[in-house]
PQR file with spaces between the fields and no chain letter, atoms N, CA, C, O and H, PARSE charges and radii, in Angstrom:
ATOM       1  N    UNK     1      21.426  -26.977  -16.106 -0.4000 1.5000
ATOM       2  CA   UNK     1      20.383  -25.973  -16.266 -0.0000 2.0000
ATOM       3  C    UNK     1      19.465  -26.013  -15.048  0.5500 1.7000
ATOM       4  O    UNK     1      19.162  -27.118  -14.598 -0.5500 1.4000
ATOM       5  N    UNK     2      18.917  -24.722  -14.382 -0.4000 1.5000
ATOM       6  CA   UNK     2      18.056  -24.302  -13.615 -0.0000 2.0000
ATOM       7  C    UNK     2      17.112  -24.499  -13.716  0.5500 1.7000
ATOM       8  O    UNK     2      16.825  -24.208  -14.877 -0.5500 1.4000
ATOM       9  H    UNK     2      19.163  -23.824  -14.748  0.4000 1.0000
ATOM      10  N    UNK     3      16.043  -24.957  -13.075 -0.4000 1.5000
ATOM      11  CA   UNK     3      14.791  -25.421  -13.385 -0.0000 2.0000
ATOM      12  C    UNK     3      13.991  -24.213  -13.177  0.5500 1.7000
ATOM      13  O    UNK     3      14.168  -23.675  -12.084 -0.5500 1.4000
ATOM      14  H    UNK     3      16.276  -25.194  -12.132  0.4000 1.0000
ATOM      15  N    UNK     4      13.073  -23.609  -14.042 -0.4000 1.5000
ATOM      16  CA   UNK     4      12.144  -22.514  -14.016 -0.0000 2.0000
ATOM      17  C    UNK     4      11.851  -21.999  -12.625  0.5500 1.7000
ATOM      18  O    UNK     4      11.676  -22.823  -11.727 -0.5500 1.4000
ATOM      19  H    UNK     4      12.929  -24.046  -14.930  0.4000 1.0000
ATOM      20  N    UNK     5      11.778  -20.620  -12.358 -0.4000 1.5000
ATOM      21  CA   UNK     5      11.440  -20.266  -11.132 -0.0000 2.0000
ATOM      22  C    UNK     5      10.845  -19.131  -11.721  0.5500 1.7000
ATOM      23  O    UNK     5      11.438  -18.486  -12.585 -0.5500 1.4000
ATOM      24  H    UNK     5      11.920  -19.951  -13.088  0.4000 1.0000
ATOM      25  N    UNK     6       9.490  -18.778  -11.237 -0.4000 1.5000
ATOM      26  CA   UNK     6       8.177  -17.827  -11.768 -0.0000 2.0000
ATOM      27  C    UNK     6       8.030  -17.266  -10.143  0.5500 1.7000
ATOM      28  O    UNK     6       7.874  -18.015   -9.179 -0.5500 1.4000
ATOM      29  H    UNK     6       9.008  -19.302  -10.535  0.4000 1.0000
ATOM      30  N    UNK     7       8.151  -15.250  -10.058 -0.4000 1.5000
ATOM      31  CA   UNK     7       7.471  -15.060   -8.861 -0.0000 2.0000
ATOM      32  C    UNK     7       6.737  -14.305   -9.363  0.5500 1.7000
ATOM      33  O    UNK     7       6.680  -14.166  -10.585 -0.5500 1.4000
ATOM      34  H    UNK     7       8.278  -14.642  -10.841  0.4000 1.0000
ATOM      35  N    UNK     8       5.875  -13.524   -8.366 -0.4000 1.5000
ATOM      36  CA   UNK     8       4.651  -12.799   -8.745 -0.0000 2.0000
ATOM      37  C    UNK     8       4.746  -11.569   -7.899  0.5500 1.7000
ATOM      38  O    UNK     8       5.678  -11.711   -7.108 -0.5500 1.4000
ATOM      39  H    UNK     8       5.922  -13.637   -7.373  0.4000 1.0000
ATOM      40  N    UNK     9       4.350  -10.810   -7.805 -0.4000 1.5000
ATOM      41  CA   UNK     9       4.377   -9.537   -6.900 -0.0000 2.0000
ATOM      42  C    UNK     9       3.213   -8.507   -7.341  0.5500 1.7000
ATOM      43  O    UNK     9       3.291   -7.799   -8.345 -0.5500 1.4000
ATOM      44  H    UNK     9       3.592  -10.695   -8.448  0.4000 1.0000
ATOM      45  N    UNK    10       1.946   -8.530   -6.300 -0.4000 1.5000
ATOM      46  CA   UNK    10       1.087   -7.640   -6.511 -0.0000 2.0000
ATOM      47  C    UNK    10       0.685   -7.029   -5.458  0.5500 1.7000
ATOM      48  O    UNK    10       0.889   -7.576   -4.374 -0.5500 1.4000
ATOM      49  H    UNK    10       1.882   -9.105   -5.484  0.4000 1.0000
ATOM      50  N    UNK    11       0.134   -5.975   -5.498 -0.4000 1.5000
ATOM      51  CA   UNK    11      -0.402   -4.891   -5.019 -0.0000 2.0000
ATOM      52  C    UNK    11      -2.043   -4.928   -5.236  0.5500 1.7000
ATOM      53  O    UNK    11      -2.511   -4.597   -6.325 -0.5500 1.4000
ATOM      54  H    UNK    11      -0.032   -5.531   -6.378  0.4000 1.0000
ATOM      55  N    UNK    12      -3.032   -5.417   -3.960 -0.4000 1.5000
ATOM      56  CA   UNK    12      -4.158   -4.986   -4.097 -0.0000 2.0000
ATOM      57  C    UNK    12      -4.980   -4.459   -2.971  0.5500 1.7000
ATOM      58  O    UNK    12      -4.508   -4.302   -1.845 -0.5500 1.4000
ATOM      59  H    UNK    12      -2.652   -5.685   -3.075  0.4000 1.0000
ATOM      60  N    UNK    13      -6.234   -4.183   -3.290 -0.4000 1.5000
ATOM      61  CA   UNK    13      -7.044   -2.976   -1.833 -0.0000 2.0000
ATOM      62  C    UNK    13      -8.337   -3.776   -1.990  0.5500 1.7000
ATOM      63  O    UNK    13      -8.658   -4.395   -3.004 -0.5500 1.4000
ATOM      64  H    UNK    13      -6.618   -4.311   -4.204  0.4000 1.0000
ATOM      65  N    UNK    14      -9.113   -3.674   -0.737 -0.4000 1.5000
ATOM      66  CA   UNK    14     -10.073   -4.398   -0.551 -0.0000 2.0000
ATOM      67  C    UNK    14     -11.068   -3.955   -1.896  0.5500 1.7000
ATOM      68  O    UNK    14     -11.700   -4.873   -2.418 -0.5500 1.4000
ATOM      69  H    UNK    14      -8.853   -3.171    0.087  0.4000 1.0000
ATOM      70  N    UNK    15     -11.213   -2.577   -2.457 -0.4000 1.5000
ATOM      71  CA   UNK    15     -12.377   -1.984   -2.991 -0.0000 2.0000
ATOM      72  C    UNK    15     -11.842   -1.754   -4.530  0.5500 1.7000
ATOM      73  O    UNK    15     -12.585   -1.254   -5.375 -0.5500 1.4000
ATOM      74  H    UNK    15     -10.699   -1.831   -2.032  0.4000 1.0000
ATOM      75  N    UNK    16      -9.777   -2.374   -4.988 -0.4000 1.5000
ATOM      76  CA   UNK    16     -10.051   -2.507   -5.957 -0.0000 2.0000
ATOM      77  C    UNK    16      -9.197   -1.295   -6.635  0.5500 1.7000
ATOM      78  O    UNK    16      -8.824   -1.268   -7.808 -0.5500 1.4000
ATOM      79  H    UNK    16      -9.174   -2.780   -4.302  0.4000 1.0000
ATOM      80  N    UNK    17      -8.961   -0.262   -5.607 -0.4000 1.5000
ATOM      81  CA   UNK    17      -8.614    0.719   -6.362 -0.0000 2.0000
ATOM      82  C    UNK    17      -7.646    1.319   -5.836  0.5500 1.7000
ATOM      83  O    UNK    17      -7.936    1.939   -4.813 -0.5500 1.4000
ATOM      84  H    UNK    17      -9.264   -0.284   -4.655  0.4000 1.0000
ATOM      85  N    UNK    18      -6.222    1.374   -6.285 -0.4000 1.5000
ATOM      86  CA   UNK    18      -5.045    1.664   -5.567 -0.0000 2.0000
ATOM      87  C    UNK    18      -4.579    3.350   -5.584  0.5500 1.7000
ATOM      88  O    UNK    18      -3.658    3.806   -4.907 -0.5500 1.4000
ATOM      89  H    UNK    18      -5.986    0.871   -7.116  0.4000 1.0000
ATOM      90  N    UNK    19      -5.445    4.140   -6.524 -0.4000 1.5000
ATOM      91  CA   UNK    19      -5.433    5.729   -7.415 -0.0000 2.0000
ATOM      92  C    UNK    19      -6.472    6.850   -6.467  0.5500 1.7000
ATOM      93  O    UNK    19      -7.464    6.441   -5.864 -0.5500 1.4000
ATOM      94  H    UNK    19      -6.194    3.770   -7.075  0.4000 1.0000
ATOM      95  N    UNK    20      -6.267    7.536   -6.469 -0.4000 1.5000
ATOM      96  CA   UNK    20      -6.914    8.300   -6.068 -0.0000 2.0000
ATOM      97  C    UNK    20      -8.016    9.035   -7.398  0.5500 1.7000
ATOM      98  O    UNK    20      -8.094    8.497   -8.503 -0.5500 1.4000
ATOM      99  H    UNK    20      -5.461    7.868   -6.959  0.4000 1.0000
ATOM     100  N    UNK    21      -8.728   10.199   -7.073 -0.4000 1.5000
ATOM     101  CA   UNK    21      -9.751   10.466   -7.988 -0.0000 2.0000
ATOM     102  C    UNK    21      -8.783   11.079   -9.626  0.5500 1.7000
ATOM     103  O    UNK    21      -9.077   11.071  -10.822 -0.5500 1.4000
ATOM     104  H    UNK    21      -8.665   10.636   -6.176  0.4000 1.0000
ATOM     105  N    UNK    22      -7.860   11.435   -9.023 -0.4000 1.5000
ATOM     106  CA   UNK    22      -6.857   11.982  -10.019 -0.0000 2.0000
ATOM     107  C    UNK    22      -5.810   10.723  -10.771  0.5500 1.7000
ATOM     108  O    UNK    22      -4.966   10.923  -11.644 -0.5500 1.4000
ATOM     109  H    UNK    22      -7.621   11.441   -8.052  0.4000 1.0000
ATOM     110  N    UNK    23      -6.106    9.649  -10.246 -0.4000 1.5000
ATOM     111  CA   UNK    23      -5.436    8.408  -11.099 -0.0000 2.0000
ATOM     112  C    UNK    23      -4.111    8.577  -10.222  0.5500 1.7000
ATOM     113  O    UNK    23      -3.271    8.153  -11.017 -0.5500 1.4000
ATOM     114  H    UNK    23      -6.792    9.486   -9.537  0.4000 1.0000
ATOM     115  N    UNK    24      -3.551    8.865   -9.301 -0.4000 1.5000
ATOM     116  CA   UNK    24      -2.276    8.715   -8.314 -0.0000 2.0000
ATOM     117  C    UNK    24      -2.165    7.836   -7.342  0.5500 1.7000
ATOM     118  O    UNK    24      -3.212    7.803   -6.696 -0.5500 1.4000
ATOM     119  H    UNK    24      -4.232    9.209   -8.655  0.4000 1.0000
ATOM     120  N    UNK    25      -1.179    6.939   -6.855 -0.4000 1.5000
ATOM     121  CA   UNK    25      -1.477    6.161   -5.959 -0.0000 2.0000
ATOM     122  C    UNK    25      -0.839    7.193   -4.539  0.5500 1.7000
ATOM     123  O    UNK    25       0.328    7.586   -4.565 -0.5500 1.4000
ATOM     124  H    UNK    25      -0.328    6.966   -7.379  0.4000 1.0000
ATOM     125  N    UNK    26      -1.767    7.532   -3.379 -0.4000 1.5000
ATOM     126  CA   UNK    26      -1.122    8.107   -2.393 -0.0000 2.0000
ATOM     127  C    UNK    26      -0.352    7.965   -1.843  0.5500 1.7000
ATOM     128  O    UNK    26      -0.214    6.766   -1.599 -0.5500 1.4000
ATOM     129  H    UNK    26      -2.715    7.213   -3.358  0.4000 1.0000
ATOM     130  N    UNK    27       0.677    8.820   -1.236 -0.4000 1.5000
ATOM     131  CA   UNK    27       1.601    8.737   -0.758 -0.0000 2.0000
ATOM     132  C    UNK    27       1.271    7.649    0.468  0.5500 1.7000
ATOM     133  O    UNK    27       2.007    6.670    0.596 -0.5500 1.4000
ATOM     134  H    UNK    27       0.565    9.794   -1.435  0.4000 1.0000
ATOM     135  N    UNK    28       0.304    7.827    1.232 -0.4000 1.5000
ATOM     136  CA   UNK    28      -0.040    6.843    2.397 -0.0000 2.0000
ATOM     137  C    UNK    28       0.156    5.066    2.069  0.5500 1.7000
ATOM     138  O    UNK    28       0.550    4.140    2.779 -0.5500 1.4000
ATOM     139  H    UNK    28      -0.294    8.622    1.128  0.4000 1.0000
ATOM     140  N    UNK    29      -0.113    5.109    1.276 -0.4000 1.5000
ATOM     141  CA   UNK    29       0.353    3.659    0.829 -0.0000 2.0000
ATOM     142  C    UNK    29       1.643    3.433    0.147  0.5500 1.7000
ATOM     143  O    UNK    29       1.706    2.369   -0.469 -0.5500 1.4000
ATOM     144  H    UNK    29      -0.433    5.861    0.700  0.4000 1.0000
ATOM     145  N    UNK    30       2.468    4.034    0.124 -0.4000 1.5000
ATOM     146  CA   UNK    30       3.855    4.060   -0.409 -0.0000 2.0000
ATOM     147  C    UNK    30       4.791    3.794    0.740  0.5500 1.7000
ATOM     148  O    UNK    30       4.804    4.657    1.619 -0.5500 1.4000
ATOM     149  H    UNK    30       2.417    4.899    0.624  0.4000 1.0000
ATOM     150  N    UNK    31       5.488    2.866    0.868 -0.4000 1.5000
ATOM     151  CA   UNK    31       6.385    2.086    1.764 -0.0000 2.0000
ATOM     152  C    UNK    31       7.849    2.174    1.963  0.5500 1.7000
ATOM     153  O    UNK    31       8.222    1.011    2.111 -0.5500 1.4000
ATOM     154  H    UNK    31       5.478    2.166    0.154  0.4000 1.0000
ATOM     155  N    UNK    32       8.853    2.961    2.039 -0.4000 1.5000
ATOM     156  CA   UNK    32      10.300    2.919    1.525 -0.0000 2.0000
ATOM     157  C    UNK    32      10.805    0.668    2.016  0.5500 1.7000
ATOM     158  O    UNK    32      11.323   -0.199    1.311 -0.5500 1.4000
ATOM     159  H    UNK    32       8.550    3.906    1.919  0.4000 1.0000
ATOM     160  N    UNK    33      10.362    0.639    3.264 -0.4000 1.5000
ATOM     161  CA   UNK    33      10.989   -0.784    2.825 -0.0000 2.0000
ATOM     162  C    UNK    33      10.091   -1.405    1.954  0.5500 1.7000
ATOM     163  O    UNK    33      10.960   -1.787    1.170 -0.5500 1.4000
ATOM     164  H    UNK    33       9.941    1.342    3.836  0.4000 1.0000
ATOM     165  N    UNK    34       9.383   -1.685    1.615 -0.4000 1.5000
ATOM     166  CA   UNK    34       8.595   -2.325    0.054 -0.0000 2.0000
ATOM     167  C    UNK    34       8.792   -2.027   -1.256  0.5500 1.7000
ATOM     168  O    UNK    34       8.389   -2.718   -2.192 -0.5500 1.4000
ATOM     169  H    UNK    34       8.677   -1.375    2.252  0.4000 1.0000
ATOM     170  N    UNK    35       9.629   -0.642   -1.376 -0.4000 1.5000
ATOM     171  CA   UNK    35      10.009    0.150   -2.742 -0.0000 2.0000
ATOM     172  C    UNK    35      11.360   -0.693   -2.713  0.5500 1.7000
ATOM     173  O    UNK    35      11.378   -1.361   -3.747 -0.5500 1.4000
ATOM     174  H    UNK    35       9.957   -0.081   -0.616  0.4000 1.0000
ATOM     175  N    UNK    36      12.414   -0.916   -2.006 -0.4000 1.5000
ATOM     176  CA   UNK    36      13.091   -1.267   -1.554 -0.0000 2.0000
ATOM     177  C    UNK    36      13.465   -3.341   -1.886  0.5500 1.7000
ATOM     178  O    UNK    36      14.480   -3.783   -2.425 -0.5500 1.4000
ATOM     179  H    UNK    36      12.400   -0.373   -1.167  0.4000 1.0000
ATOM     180  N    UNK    37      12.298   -4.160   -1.360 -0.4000 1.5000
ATOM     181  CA   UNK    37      12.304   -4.878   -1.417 -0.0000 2.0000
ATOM     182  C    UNK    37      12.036   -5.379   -2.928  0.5500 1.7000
ATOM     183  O    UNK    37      12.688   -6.250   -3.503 -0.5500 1.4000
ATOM     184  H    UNK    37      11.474   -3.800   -0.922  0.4000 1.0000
ATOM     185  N    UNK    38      10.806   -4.563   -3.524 -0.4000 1.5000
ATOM     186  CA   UNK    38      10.512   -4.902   -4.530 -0.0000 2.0000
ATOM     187  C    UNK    38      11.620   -4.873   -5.884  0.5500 1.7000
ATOM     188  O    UNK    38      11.722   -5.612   -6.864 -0.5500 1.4000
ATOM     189  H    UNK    38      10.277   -3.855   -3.057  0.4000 1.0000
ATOM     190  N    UNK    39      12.413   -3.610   -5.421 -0.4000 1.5000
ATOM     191  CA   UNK    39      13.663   -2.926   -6.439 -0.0000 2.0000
ATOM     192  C    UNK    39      14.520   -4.180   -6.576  0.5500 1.7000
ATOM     193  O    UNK    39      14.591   -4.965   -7.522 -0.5500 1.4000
ATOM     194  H    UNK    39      12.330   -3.010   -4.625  0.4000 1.0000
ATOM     195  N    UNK    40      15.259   -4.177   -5.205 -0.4000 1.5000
ATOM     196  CA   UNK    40      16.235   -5.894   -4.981 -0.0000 2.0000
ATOM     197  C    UNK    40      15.594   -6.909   -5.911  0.5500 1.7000
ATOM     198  O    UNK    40      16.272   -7.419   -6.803 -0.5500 1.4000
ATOM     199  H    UNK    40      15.201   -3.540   -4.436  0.4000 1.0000
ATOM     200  N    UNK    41      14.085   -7.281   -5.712 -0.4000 1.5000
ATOM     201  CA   UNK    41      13.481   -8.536   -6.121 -0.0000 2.0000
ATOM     202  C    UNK    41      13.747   -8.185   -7.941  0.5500 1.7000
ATOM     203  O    UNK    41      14.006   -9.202   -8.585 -0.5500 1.4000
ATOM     204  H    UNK    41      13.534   -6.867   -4.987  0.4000 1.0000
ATOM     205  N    UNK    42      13.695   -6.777   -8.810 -0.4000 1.5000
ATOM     206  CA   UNK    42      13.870   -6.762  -10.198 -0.0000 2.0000
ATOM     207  C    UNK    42      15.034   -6.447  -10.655  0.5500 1.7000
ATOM     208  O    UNK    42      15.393   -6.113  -11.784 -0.5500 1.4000
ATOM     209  H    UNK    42      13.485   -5.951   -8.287  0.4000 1.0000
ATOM     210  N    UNK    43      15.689   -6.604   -9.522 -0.4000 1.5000
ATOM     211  CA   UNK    43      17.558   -6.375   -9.968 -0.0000 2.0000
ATOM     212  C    UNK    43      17.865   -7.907  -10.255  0.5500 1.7000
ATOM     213  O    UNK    43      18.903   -8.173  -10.859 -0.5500 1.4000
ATOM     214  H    UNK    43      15.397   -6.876   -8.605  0.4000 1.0000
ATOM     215  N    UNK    44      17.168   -8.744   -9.925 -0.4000 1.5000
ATOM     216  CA   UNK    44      17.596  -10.403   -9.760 -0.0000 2.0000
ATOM     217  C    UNK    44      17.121  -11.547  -10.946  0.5500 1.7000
ATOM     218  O    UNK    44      17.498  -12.684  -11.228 -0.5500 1.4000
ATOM     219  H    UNK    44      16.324   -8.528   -9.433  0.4000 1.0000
ATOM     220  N    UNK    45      15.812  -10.364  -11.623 -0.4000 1.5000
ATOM     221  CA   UNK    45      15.112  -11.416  -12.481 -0.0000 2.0000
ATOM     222  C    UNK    45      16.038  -11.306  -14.145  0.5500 1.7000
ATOM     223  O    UNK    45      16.788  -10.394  -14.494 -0.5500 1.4000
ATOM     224  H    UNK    45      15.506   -9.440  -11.394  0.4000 1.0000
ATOM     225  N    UNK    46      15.768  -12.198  -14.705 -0.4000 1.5000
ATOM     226  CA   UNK    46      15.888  -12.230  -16.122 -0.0000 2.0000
ATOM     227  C    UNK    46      15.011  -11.630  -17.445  0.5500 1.7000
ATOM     228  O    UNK    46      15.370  -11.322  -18.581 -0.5500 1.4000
ATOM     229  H    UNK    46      15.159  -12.938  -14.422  0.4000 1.0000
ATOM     230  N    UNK    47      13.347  -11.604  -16.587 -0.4000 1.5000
ATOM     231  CA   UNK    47      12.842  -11.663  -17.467 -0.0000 2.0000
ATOM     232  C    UNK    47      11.450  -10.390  -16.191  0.5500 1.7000
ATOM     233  O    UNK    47      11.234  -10.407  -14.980 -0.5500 1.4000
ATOM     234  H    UNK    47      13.055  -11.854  -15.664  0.4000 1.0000
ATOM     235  N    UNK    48      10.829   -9.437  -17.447 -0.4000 1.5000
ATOM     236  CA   UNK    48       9.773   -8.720  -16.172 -0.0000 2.0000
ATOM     237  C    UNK    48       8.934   -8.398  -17.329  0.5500 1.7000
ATOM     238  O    UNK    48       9.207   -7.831  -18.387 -0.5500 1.4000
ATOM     239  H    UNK    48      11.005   -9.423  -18.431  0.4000 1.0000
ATOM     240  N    UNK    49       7.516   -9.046  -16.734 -0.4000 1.5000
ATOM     241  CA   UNK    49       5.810   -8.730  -17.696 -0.0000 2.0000
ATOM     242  C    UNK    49       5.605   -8.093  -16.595  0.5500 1.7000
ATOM     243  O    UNK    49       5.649   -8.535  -15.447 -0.5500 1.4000
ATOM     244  H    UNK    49       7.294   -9.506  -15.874  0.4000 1.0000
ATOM     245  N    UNK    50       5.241   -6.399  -17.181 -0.4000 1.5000
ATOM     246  CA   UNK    50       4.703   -5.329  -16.573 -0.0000 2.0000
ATOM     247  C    UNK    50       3.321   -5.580  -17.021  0.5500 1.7000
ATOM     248  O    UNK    50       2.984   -5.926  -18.154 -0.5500 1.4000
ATOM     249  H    UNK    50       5.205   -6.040  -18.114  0.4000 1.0000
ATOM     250  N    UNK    51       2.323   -5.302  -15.690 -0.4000 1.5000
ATOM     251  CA   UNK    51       0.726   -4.911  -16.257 -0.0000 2.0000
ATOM     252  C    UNK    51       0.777   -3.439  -17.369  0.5500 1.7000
ATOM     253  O    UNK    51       1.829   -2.978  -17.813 -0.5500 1.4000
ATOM     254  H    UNK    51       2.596   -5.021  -14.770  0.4000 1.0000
ATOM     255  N    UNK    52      -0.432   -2.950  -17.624 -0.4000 1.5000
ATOM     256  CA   UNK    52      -0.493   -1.929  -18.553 -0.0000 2.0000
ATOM     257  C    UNK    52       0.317   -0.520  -17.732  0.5500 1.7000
ATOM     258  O    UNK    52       1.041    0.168  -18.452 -0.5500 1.4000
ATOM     259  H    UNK    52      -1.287   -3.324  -17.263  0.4000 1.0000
ATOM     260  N    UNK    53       0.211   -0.230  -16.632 -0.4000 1.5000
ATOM     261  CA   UNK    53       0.983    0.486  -16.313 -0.0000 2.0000
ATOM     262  C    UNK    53       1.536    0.455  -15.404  0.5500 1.7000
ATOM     263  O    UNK    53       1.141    1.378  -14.692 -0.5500 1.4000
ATOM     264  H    UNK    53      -0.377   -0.789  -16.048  0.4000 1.0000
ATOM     265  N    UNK    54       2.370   -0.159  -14.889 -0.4000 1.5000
ATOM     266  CA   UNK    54       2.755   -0.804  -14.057 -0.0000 2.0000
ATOM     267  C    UNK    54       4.633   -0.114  -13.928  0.5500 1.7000
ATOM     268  O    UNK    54       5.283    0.143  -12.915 -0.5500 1.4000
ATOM     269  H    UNK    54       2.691   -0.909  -15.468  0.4000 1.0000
ATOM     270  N    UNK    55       5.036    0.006  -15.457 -0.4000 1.5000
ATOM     271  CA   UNK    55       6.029    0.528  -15.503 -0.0000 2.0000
ATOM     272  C    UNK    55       6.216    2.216  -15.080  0.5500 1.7000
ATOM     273  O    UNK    55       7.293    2.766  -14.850 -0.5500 1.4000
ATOM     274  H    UNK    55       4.508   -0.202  -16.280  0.4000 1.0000
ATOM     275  N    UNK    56       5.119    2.732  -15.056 -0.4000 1.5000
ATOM     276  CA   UNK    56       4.925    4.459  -15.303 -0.0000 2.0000
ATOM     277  C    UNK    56       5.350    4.949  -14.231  0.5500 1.7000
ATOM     278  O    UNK    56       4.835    4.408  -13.253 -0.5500 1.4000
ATOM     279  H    UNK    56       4.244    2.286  -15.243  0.4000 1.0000
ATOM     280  N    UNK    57       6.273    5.965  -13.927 -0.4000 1.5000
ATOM     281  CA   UNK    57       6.951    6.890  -12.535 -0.0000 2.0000
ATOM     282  C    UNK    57       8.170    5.999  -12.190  0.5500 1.7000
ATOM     283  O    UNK    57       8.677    6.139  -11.077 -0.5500 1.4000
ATOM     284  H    UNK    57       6.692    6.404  -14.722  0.4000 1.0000
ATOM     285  N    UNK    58       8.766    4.939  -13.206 -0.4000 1.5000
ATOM     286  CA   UNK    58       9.672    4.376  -12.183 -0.0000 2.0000
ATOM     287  C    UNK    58      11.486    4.667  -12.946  0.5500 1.7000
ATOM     288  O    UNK    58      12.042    4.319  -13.987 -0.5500 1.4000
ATOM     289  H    UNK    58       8.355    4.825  -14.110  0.4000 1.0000
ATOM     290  N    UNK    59      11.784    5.281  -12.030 -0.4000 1.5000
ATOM     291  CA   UNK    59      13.169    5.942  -12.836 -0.0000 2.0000
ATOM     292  C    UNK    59      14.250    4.869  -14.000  0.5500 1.7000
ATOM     293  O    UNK    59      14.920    5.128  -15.000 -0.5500 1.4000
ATOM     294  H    UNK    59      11.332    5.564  -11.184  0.4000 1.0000
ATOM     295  N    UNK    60      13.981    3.718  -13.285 -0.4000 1.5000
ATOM     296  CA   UNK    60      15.067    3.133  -14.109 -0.0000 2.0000
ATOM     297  C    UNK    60      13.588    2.074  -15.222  0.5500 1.7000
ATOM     298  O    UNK    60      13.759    0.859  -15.329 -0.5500 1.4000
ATOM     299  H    UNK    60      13.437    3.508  -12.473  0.4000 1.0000
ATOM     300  N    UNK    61      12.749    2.507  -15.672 -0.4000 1.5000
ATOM     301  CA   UNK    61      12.220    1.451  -16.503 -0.0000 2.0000
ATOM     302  C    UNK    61      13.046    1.379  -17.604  0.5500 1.7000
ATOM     303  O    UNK    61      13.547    0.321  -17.987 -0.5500 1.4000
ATOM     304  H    UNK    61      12.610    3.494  -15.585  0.4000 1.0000
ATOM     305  N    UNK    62      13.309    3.058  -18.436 -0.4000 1.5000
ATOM     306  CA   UNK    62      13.969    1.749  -19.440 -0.0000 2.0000
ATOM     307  C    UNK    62      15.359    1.091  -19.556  0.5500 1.7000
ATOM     308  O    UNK    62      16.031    0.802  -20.546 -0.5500 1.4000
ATOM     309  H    UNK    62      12.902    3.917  -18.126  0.4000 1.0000
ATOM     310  N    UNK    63      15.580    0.945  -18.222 -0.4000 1.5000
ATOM     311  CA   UNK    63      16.812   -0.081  -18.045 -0.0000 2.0000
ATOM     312  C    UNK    63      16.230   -1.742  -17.792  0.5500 1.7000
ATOM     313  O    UNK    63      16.915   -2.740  -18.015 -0.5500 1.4000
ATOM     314  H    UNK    63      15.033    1.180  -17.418  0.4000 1.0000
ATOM     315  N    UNK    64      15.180   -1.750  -17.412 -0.4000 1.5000
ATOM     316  CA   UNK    64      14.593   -3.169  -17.591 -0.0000 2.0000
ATOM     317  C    UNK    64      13.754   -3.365  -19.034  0.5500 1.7000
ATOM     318  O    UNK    64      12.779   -4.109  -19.138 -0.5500 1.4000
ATOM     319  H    UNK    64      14.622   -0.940  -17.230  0.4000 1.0000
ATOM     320  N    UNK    65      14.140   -2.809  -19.788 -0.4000 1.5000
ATOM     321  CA   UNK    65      14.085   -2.912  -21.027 -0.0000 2.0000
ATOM     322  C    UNK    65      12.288   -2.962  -21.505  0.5500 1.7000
ATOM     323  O    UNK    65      11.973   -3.564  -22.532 -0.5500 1.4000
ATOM     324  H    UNK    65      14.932   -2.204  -19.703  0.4000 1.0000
ATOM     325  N    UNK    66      11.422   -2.397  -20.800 -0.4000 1.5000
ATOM     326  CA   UNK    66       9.726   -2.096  -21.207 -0.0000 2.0000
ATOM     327  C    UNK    66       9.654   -0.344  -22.046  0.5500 1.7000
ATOM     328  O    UNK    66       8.578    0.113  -22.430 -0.5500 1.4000
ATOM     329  H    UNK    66      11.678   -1.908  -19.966  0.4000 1.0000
């Protein structure tokens, strides 16, 4: 047996707020290699605790089972 391995992956801004006035995160901060990296990194896990919305706009959520 494998001994536990826990990663973390967040997203934050100096002021706190990643949405615009309309609750959207802008396109300007949207990355294709980071969409990319992050995708690979939840194709690999066993197990994924989404924040409260964390899952919302993402095509395959309910294939990671949230």
């Amino acid at each position: 047996m494998q001994p536990l391995r826990i990663e973390g992956y967040v997203i934050v801004s100096a002021d706190g707020m990643l949405v615009n006035a309309d609750g959207v995160m802008p396109d300007a901060l949207k990355f294709e290699g980071d969409k990319r990296f992050f995708s690979a990194a939840l194709d690999r896990v066993e197990l994924i605790v989404h924040g409260r919305n964390s899952h919302e706009h993402r095509p395959d959520s309910a294939r990671s089972g949230v």
